[in-house]
Structure formats: structure tokens, C-alpha cells
MMTF fields as JSON, N, C-alpha, C and O atoms, coordinates in Angstrom:
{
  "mmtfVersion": "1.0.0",
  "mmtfProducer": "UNKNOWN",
  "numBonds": 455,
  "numAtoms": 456,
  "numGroups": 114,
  "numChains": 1,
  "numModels": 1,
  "chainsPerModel": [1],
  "groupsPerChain": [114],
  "chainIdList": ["A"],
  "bondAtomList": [4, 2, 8, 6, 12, 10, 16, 14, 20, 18, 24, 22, 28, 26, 32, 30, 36, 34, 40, 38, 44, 42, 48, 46, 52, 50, 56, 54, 60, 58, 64, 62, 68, 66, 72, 70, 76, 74, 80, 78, 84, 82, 88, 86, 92, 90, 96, 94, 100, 98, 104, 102, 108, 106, 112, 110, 116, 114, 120, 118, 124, 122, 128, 126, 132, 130, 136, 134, 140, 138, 144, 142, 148, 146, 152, 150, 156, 154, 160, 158, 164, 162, 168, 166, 172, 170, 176, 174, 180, 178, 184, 182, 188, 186, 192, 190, 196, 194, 200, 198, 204, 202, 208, 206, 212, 210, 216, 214, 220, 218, 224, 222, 228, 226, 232, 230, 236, 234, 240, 238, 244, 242, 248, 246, 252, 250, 256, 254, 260, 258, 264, 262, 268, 266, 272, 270, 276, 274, 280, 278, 284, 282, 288, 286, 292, 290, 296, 294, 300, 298, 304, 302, 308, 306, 312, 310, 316, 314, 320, 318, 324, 322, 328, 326, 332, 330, 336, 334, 340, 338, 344, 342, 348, 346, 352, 350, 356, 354, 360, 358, 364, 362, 368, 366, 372, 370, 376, 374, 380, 378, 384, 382, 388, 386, 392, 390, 396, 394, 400, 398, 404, 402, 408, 406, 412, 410, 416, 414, 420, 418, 424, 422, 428, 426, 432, 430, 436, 434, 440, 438, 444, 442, 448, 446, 452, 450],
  "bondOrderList": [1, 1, 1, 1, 1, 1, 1, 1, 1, 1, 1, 1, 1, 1, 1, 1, 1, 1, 1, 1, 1, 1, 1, 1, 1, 1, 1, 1, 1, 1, 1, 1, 1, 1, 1, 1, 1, 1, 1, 1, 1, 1, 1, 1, 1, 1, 1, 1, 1, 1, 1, 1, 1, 1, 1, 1, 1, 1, 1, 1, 1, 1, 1, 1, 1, 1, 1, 1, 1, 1, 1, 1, 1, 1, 1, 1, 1, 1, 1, 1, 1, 1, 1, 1, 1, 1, 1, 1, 1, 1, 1, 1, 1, 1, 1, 1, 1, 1, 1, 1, 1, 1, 1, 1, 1, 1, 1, 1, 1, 1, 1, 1, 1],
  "groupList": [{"groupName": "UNK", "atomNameList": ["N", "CA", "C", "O"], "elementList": ["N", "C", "C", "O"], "formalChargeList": [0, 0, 0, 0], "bondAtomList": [1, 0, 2, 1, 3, 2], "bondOrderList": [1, 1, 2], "singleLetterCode": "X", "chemCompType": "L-PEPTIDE LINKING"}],
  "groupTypeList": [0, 0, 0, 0, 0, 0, 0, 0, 0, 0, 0, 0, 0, 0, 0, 0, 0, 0, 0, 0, 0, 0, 0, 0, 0, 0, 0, 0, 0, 0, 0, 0, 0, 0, 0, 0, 0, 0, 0, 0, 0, 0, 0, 0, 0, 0, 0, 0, 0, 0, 0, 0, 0, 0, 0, 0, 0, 0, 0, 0, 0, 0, 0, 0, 0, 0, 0, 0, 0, 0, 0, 0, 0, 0, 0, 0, 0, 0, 0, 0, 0, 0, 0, 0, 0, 0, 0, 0, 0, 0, 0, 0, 0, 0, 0, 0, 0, 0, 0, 0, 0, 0, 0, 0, 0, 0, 0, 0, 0, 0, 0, 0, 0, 0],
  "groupIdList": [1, 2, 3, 4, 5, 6, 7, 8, 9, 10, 11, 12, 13, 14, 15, 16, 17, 18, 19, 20, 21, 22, 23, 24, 25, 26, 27, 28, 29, 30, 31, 32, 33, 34, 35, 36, 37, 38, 39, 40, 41, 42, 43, 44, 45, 46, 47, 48, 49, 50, 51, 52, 53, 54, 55, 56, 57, 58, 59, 60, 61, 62, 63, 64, 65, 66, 67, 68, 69, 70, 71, 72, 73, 74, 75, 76, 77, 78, 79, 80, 81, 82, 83, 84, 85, 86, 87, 88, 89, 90, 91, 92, 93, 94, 95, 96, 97, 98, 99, 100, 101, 102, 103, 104, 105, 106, 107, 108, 109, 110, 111, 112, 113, 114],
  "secStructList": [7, 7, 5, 4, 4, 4, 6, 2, 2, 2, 2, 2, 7, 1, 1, 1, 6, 6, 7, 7, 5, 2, 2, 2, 2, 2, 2, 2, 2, 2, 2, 2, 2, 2, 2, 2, 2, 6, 7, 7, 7, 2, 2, 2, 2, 2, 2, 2, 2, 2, 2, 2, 2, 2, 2, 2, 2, 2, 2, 2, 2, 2, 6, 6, 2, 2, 2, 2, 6, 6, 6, 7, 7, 7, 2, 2, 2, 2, 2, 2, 2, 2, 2, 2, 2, 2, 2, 2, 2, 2, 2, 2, 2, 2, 2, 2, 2, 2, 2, 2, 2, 2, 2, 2, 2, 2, 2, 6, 6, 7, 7, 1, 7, 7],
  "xCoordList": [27.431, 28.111, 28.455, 28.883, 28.271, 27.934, 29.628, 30.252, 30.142, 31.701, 32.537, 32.29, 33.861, 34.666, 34.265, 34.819, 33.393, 32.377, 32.061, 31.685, 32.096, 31.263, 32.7, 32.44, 33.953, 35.118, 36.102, 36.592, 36.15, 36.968, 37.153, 38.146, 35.446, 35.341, 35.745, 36.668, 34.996, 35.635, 36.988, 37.557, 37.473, 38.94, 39.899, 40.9, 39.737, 40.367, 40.06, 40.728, 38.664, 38.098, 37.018, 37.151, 36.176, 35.318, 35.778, 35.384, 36.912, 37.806, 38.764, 39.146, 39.343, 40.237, 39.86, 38.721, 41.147, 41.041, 40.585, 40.162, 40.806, 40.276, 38.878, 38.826, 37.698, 36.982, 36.057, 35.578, 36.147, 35.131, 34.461, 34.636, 33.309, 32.345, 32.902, 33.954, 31.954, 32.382, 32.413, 33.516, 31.705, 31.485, 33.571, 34.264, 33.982, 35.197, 36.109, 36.611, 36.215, 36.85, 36.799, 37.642, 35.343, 34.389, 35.228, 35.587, 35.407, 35.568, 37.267, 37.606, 38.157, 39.835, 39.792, 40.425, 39.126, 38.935, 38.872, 39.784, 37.605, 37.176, 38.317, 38.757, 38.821, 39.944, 41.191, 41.611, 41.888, 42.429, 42.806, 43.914, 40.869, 41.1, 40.791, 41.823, 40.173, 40.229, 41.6, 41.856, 42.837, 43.787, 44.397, 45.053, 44.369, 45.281, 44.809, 45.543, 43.53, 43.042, 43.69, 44.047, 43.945, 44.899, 46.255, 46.813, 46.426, 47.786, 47.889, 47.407, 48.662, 48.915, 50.215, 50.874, 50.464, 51.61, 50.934, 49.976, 51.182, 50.884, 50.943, 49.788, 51.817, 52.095, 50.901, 50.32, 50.68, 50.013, 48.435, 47.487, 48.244, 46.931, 46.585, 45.449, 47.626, 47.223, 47.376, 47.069, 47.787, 47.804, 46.21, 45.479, 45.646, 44.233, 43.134, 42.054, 43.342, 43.232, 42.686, 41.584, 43.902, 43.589, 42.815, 42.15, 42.82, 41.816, 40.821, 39.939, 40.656, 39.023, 38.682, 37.487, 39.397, 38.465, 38.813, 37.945, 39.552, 39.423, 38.094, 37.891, 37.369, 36.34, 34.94, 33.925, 35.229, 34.186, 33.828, 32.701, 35.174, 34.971, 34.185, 33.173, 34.646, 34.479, 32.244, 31.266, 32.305, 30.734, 30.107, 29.058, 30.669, 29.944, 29.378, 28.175, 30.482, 30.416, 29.608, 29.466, 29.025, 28.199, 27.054, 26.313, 26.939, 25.428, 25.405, 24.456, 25.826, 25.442, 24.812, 23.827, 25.975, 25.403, 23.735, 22.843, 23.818, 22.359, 21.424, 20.403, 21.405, 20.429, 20.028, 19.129, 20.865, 20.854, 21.111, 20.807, 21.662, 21.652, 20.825, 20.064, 20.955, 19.728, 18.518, 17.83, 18.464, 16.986, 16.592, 15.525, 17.503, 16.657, 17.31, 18.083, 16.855, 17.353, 17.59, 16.605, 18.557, 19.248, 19.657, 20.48, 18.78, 18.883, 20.359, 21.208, 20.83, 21.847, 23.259, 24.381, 22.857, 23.987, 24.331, 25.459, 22.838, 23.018, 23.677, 24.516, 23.755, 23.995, 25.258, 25.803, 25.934, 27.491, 28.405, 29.597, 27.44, 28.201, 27.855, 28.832, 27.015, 27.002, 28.358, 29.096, 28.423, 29.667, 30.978, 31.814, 31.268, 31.915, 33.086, 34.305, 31.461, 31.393, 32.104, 33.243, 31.368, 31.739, 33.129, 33.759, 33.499, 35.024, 35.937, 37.158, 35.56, 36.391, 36.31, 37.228, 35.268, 35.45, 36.295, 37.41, 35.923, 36.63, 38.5, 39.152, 39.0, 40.092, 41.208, 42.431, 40.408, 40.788, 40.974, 41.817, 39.785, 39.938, 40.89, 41.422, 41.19, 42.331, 43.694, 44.606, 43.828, 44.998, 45.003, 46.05, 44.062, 44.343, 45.232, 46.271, 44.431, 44.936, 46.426, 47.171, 46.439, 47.852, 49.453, 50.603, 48.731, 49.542, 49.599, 50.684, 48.249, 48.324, 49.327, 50.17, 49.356, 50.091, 51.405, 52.268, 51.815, 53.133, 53.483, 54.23, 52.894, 53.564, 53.465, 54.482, 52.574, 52.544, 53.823, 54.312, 54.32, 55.563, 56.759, 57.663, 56.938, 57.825, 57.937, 58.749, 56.908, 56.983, 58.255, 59.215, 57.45, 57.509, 59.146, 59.768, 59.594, 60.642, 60.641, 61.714, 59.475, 58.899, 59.384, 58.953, 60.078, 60.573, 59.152, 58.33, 59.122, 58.239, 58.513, 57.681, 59.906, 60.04, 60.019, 60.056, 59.92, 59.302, 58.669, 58.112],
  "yCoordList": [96.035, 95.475, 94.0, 93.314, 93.572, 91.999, 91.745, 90.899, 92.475, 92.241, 93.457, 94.559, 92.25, 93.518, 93.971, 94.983, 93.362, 93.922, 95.165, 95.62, 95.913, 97.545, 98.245, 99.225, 97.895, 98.352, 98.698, 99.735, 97.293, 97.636, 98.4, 98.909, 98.383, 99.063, 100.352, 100.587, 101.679, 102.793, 103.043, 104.134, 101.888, 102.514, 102.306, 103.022, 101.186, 100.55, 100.813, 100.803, 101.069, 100.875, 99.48, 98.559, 99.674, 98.687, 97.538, 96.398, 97.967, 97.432, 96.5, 95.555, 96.948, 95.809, 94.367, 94.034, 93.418, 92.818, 92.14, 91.053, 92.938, 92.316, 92.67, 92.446, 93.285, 93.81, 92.177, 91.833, 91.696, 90.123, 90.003, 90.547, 88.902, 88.425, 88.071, 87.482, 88.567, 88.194, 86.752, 86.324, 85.842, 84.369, 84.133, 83.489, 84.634, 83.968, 84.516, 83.671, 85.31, 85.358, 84.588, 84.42, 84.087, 83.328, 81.85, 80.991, 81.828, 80.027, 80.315, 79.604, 81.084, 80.91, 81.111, 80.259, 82.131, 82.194, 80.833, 80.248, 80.361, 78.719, 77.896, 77.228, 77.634, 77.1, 77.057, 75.962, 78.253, 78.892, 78.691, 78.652, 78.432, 78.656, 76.832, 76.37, 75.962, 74.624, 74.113, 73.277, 74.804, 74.509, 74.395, 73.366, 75.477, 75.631, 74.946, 74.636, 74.662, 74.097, 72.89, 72.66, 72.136, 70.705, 71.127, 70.431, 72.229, 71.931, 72.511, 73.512, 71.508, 71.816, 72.569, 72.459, 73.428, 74.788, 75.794, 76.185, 76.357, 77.852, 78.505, 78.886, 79.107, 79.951, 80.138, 81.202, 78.835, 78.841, 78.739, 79.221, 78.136, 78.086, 79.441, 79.639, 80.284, 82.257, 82.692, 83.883, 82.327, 83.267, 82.776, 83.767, 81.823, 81.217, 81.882, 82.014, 82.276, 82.955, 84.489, 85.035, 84.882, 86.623, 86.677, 87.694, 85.438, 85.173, 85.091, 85.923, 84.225, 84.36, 85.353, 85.631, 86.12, 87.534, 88.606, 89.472, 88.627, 89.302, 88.882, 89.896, 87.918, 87.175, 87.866, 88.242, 87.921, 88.229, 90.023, 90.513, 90.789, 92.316, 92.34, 93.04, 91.32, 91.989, 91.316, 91.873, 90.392, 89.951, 91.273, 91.896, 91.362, 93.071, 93.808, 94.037, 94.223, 95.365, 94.985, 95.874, 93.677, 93.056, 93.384, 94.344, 92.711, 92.678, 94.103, 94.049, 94.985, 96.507, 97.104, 97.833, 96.4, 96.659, 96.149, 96.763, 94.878, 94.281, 94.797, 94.928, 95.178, 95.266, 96.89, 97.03, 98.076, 99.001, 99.858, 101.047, 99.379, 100.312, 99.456, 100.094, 98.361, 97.551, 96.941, 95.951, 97.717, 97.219, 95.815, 95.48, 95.225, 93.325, 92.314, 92.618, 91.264, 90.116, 88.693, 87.962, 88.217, 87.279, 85.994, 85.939, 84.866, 83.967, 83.233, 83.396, 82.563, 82.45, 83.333, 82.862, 84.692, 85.668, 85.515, 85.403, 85.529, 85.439, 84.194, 84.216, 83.23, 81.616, 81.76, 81.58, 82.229, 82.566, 83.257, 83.019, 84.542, 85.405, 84.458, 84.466, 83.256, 82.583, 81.636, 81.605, 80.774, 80.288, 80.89, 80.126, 82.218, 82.86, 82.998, 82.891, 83.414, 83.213, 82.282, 82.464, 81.25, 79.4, 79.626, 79.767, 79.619, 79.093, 80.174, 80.183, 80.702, 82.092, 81.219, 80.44, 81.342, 80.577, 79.058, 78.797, 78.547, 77.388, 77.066, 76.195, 78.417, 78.75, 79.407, 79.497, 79.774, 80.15, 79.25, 79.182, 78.508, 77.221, 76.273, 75.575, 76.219, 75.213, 75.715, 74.931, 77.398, 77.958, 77.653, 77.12, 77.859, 77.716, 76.065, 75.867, 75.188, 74.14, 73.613, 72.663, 74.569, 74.309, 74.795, 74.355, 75.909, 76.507, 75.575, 75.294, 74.893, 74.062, 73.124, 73.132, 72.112, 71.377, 71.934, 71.14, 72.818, 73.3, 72.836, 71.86, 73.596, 74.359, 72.891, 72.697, 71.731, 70.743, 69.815, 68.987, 69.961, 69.252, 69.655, 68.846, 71.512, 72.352, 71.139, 70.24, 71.552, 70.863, 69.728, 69.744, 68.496, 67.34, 67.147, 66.086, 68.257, 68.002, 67.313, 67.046, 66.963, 66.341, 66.506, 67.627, 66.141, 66.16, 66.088, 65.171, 67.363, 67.069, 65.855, 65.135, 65.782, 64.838, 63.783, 63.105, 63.277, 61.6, 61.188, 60.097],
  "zCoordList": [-44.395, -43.24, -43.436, -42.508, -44.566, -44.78, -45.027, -44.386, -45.887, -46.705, -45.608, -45.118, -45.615, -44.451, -43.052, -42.624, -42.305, -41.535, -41.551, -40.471, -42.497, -42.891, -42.117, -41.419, -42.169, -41.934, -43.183, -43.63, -43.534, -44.981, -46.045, -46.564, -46.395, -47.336, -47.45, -48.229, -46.531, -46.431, -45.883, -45.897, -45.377, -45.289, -46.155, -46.136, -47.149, -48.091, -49.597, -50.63, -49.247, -51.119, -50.855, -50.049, -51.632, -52.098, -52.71, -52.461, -53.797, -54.496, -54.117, -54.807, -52.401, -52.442, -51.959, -51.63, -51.958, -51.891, -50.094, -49.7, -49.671, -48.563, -47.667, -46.458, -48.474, -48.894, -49.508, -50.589, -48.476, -49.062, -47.969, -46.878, -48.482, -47.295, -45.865, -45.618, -44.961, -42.992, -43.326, -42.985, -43.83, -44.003, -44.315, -43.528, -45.236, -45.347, -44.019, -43.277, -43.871, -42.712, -41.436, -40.554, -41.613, -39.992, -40.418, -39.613, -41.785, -42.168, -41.692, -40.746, -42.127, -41.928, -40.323, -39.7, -39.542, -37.855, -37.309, -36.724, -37.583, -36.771, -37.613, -36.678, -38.351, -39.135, -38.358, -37.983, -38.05, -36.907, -35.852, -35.317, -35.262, -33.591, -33.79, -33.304, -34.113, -34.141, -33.95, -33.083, -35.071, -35.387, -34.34, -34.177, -33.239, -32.251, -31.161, -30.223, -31.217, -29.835, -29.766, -28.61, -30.449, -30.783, -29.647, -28.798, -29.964, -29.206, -27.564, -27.034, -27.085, -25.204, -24.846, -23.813, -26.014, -25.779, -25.279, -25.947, -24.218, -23.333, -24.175, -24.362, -25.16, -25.661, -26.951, -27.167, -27.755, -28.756, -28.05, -28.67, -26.827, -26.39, -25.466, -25.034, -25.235, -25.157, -26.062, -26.013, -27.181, -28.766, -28.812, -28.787, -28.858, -29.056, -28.431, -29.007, -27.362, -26.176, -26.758, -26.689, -27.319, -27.599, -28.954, -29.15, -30.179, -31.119, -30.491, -30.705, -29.66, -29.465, -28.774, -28.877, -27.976, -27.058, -28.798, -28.904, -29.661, -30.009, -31.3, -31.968, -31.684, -32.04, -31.273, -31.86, -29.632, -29.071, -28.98, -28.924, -28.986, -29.498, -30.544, -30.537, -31.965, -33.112, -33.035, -33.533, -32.448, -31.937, -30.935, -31.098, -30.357, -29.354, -30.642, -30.765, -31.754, -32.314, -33.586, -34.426, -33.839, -35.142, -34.169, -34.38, -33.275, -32.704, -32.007, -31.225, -31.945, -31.74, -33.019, -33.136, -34.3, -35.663, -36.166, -36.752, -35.676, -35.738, -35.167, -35.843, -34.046, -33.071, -33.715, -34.544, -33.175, -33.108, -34.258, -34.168, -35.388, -36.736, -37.954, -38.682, -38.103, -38.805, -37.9, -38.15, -36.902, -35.886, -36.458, -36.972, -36.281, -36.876, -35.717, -34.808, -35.985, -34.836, -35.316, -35.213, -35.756, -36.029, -35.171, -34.257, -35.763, -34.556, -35.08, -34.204, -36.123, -36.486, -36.076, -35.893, -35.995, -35.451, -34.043, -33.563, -33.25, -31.747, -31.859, -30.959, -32.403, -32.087, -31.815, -30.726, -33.237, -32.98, -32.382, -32.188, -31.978, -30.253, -29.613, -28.864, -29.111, -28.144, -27.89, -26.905, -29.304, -29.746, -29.32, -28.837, -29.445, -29.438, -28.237, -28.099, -27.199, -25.981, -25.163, -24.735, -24.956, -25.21, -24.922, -23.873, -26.394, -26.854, -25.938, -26.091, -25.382, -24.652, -23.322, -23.067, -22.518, -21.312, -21.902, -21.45, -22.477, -22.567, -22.564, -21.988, -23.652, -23.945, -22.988, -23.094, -22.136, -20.549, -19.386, -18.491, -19.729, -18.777, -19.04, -18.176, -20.602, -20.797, -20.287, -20.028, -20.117, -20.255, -18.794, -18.428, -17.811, -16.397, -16.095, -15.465, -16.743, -16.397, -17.03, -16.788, -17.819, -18.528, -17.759, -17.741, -17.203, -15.847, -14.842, -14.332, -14.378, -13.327, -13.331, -12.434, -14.447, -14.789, -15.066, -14.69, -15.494, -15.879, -14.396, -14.324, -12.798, -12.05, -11.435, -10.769, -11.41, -10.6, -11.163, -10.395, -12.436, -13.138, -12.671, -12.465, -12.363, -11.78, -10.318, -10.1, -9.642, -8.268, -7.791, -7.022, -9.008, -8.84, -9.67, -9.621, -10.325, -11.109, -12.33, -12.87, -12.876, -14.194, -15.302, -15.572, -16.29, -17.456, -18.299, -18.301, -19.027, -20.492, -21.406, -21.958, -21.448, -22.671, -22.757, -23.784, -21.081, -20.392, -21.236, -21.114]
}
């Protein structure tokens, strides 16, 4: 379960290439979602949005793996569904206020490019 999250492999081959450690994937994800948090576009901060809930599925379905098919408990693992978590409420909250502001600029007749 360590490479591919125990997905890849049987559907792909052992062999391929995308068939590598969860660690590289976790490093291009937070790479990613850092990347985008920089920016105050709706569009790119709900693309951010569906990375991280889709971050927090693929965390449901590790720690079902942990818990319940390798019966073990991972304080490092829990850390990062916590993380996970986090960045989800957070990524929502920015999107709310990003609306807010859109609609209070609508209001007021506000030019972005002021």
C-alpha cells in the first residue's frame, strides 16, 4: 500500500511508471495546493478546493487501510488526515470570502483593475 496507494499496482503493473512511492505524490500535491493558495482567482482557489477534498477521500481510504487491514496506528499518518482536514476548512473559507468580496465589488461597482 506504500507505492501507488495499493491502487496502481494491480491495475497498471508493478512495473509502471506511475507505480512509485505515496511520499512522491504527497511532495507534487502540497507543491500544488501551496501553489494555488497564492492566488485570489475563484476559479483557481475552487480547482484548490476539489484537490484538497479530493486529498481528504484519498485520507478516508489510507486510514481505513491503516486502521482496518494493517490493524496499526500511525501518529505521523493521523497528523496528515488532520492536515488534510485543516486545509479543506480553510480552502472553503477562503472561497467564501472570495465570493464575498466579488459580490461586495459587484455592489459598489468596483473595478478589479483599480
Amino acid at each position: 500500500y506504500g507505492r501507488g496507494f495499493g491502487i496502481v499496482g494491480p491495475l497498471l503493473g508493478d512495473d509502471s511508471i506511475l507505480n512509485v512511492p505515496n511520499g512522491f505524490y504527497g511532495i507534487f500535491y502540497y507543491f500544488l495546493v501551496a501553489a494555488f493558495s497564492f492566488s485570489n482567482h475563484i476559479v483557481i482557489s475552487r480547482l484548490n478546493s476539489y484537490l484538497i477534498l479530493l486529498s481528504n477521500c484519498l485520507s478516508l481510504y489510507l486510514a481505513y487501510l491503516l486502521y482496518f487491514v494493517l490493524e496499526d496506528m500511525c501518529i505521523v499518518c493521523v497528523t496528515t488526515y488532520a492536515v488534510n482536514l485543516i486545509s479543506l476548512i480553510l480552502a472553503l473559507q477562503k472561497i467564501q470570502v472570495l465570493i464575498r468580496d466579488e459580490q461586495v465589488m459587484r455592489a459598489f461597482k468596483i473595478d478589479k483593475a483599480k
